[in-house]
N, C-alpha and C positions, 0 to 999 in steps of 0.2 A: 512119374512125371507130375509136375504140381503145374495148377489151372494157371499159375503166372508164366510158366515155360512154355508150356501147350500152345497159349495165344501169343507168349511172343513180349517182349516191350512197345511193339507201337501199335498192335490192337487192342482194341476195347474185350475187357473179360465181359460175361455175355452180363445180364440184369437179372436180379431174381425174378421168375416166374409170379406174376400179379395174380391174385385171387380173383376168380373170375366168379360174375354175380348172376350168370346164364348157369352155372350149375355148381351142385353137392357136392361137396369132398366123401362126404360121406357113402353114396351112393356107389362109386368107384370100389373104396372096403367092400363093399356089402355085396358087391356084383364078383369081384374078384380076391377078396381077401387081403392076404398079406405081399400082396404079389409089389416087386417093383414098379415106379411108373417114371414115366420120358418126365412127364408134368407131375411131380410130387405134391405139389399146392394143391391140385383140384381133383388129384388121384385120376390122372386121364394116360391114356396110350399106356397100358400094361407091357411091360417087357421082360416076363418071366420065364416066358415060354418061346420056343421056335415060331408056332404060327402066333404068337400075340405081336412078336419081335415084328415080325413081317406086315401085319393088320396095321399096328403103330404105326408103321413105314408107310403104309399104303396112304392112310387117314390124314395125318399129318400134309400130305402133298396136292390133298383136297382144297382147293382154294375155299369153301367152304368154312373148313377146319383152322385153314392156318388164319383167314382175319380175323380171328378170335384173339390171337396173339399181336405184340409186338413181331419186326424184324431178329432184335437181338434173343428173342423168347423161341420163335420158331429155329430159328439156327441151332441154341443151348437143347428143344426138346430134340432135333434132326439127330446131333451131336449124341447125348445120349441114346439113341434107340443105337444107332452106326456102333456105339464101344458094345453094347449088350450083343446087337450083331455078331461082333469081333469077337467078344469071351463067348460065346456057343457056338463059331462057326457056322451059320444062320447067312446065306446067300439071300440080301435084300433085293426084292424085282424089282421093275423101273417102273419108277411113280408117272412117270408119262403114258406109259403103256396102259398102266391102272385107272387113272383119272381117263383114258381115252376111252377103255371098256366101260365105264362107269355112265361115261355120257351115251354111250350106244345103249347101252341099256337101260337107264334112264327116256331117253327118247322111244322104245320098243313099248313101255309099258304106258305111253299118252295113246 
């Protein structure tokens, strides 16, 4: 299926993913190699593996993480992590669930 079929004639196909000047592309190679990523530009959210597939998922749903992005940019990384999902059979947890543990725990350690 090609990206013009996918979205359709009357959605917008997503934007390329902008260079972000908070962090190294580099660093991403370096920490994880050759590995796939959601965000290819800035080498972020690895999806090569089952728990990376799943962390990406997690992170991404971080309001934190996602204002880093545009709207159309966090959809295209969501988008990608879901298909790597899909080709490994990779059960994504619910990012509400995550960001909620996230805050308890955050809050446990003030």
């Amino acid at each position: 299926m090609t990206e013009e079929s996918r979205w359709g004639c009357h959605e917008r196909m997503p934007k390329k993913i902008h260079r972000r000047r908070d962090t190294d592309p580099r660093e991403g190679r370096e920490k994880y190699g050759k590995a796939a990523f959601a965000d290819p530009v800035n080498n972020k959210y690895p999806i090569d593996t089952p728990g990376r597939i799943k962390a990406a998922w997690a992170y991404i749903h971080q309001p934190v993480n996602a204002a880093k992005y545009g709207g159309d940019e966090v959809r295209t990384i969501k988008r990608r992590i879901r298909a790597a999902a899909k080709a490994r059979t990779v059960t994504l947890p619910d990012p509400d669930e995550f960001v909620a543990l996230l805050d308890r725990v955050r809050k446990k350690r003030r």
